[in-house]
C-alpha positions as CSV (number, residue, x, y, z in Angstrom):
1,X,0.0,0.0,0.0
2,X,3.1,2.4,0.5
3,X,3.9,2.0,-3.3
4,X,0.0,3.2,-4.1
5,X,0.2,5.8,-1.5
6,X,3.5,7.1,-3.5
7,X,1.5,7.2,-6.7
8,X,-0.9,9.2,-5.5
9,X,1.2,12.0,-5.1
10,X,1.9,12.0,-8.8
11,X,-1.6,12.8,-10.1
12,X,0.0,11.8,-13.8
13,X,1.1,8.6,-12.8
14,X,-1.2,5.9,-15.1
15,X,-3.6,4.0,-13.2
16,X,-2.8,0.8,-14.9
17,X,0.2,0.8,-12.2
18,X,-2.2,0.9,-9.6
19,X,-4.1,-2.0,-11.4
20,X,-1.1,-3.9,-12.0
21,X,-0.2,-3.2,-8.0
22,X,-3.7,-4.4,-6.3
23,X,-3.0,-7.6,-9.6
24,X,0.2,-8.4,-7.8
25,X,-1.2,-8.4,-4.1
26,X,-3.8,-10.8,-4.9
27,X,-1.0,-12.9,-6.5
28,X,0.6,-12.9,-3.4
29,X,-2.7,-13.4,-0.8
30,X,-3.5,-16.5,-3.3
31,X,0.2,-18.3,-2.5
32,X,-0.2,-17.6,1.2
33,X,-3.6,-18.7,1.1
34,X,-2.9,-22.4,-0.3
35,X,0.0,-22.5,1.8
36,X,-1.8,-21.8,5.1
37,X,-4.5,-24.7,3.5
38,X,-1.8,-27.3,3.1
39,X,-0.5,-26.3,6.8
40,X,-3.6,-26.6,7.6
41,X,-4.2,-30.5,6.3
42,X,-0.8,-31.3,7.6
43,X,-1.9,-30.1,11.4
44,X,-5.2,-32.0,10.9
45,X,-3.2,-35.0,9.6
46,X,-0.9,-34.7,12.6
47,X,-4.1,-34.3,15.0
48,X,-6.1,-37.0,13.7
49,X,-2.7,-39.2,14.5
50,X,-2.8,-38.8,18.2
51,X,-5.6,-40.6,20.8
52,X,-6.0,-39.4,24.0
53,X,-5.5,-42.2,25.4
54,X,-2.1,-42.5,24.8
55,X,1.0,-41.4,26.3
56,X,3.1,-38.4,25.7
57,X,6.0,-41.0,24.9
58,X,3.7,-42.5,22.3
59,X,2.5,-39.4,21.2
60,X,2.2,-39.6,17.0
61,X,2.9,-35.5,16.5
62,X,5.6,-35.7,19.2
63,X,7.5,-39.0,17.1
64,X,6.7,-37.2,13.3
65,X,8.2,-34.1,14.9
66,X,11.1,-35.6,15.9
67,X,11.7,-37.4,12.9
68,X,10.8,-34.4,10.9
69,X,14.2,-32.0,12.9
């Protein structure tokens, strides 16, 4: 928003830089977004892997994060 903000003081900047800004952000909000989703199915995945009944020494997202680092 600090680039658009600059553009506004130049009244004869073209708009399509503004366009082609806000085109860009979106971009961006899209690659975060499907990231966060497959985070998302991983922590579920991980959830789903773990009983309560168990043991924190038999903990499934304990062990995959171990073996994981």
């Amino acid at each position: 928003m600090k680039r658009i903000n600059k553009l506004c003081t130049n009244a004869q900047a073209p708009c399509h830089e503004v366009d082609q800004m806000i085109i860009d952000q979106i971009k961006q909000v899209k690659v975060k977004m499907n990231e966060l989703k497959q985070l998302e199915t991983q922590l579920k995945a991980l959830s789903n892997s773990c009983t309560q009944s168990k043991k924190v020494s038999d903990c499934g997202i304990i062990k995959y994060l171990q073996e994981s680092y």
